[in-house]
C-alpha positions, -999 to 999 in steps of 0.1 A, spaced: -483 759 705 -469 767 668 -436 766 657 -424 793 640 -394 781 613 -396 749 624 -410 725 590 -439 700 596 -425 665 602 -449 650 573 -424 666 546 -402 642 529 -381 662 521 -365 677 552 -367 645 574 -344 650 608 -328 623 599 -316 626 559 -287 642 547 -293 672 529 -287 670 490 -276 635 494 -284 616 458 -306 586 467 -285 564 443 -251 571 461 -241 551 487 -240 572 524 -203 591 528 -195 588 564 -183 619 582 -144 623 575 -142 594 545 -126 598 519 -145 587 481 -126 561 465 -97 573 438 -98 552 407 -74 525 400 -42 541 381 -37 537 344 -22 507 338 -10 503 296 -11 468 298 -41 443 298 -45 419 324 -37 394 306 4 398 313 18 373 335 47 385 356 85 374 340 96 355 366 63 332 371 56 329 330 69 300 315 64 310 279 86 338 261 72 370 246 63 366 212 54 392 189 12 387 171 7 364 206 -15 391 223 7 397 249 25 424 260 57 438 278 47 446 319 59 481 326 96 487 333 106 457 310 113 458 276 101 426 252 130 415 231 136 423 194 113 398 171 108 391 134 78 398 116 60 360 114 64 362 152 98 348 160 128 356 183 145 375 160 178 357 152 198 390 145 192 408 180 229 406 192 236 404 225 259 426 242 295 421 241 290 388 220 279 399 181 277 363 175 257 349 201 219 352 188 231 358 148 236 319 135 245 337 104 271 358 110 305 348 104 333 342 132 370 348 128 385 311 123 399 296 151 429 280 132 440 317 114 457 343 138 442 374 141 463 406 134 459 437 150 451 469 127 484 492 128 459 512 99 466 506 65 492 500 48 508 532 25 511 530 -11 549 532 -10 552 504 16 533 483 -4 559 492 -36 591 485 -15 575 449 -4 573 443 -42 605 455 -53 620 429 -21 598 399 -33 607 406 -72 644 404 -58 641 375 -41 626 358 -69 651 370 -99 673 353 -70 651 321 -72 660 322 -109 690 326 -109 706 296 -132 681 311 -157 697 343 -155 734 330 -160 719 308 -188 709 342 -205 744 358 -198 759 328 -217 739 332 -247 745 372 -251 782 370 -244 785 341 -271 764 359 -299 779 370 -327 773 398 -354 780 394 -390 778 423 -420 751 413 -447 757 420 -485 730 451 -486 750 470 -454 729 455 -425 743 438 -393 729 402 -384 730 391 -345 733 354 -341 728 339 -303 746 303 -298 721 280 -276 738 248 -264 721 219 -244 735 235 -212 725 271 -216 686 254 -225 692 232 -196 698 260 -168 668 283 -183 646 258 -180 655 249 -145 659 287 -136 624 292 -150 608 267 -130 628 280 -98 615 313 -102 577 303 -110 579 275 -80 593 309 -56 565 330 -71 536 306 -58 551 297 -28 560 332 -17 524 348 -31 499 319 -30 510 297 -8 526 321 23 510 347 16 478 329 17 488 314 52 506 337 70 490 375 52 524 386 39 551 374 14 587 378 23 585 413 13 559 423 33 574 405 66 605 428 61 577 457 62 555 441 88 527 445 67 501 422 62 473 413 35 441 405 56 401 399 56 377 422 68 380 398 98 423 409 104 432 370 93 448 353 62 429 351 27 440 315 21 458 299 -13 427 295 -30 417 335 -19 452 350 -27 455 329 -61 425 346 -69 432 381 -66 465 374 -78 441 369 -111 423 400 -107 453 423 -105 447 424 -142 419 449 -139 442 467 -116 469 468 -148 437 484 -172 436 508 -179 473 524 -176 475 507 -145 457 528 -124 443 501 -101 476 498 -92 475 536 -81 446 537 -64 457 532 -30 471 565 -31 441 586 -24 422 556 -14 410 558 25 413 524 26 442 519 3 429 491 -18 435 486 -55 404 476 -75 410 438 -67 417 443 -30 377 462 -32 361 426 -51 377 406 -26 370 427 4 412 422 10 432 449 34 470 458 34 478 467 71 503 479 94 502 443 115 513 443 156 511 406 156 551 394 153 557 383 123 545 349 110 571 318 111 587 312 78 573 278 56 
């Protein structure tokens, strides 16, 4: 009895029992399976050890690399921690290199900067105080104007004589040496310590590093020196802290000084 549309069971290719178009290299897909997603992209090697079981830290050139979600920290370019990544709320934590304020110095806070004519009326108090430091030297002076004396020369011309004695010499010299020993003191020495002369104290100003603490003797003495660029030319170093933002004069900009509005109380007198 033939078969109509029925193949012959000697052809390979329509066996009861084979899949149609099934690829004889390809493993058999059961009914209702599901082929096999690849792996997701992973940007790092396997290589990477997880942070909390790798005892080693990331190094920059090492071959290794950050795992996902972390980020490696800052390093230098011979493959080093880098010394300058600062940590936060501590600048100088990881920086061996940066300076701290000094421990011994107080620390003023910034009221801004001092103005130009606040700076002018603490001079004008300090260059009171010390004409008042010098004072025998200025009575000494008195003496030897109200004893001069004039007299008329043959050709018509008047001749001023001033009469020195032993105590008139004796008081400048001690007045002089008064006002210079003031003078250090008050803009060396106190300054230096505390950031302000006597003049500035009555202002509440205060001369400061760029980290809001004294200069030091040495530090003041020195810019005391360099107020001579400030005098040339025609003095306009001295000027320059009127439309200065920062209100320095030309030796306050070498020394990287600051006149500021303090909100410390004012320093104890030496």
């Amino acid at each position: 009895m033939s078969h109509y549309g029925t193949p012959p069971p000697d052809d390979p290719e329509h066996q009861p029992d084979q899949p149609p178009d099934q690829p004889p290299d390809q493993p058999e897909r059961r009914p209702g399976a599901h082929a096999a997603e690849p792996p997701p992209y992973n940007p790092y090697p396997d290589n990477w050890e997880s942070s909390a079981s790798r005892s080693k830290p990331f190094v920059a050139g090492s071959g290794d690399h950050a795992p996902a979600g972390q980020t490696p920290p800052l390093t230098g370019g011979y493959g080093q921690l880098n010394p300058y990544a600062a940590a936060q709320g501590d600048p100088y934590a990881t920086n061996p290199y940066a300076g701290s304020p000094s421990p011994d110095k107080q620390t003023f806070g910034f009221g801004g900067y001092a103005g130009w004519f606040t700076r002018v009326g603490a001079y004008v108090i300090d260059y009171i105080l010390n004409l008042v430091a010098g004072f025998p030297a200025i009575i000494a002076q008195i003496v030897v104007i109200s004893s001069r004396t004039t007299t008329l020369q043959p050709d018509g011309t008047e001749r001023v004589e001033f009469h020195r004695t032993a105590t008139t010499g004796l008081l400048l010299l001690i007045g002089s040496l008064m006002s210079l020993g003031f003078y250090i003191w008050n803009v060396y020495v106190r300054q230096g310590r505390t950031g302000a002369t006597y003049g500035k104290s009555v202002l509440a100003i205060r001369l400061v590093n760029s980290d809001s603490q004294p200069i030091g003797p040495g530090w003041a003495f020195l810019r005391s020196l360099l107020h001579i660029l400030d005098a040339l030319p025609c003095c306009i170093g001295y000027l320059w802290p009127i439309w200065d933002s920062q209100k320095q004069t030309f030796a306050d900009k070498i020394m990287s000084t600051y006149v500021i509005q303090a909100t410390t109380p004012q320093p104890r007198a030496y």
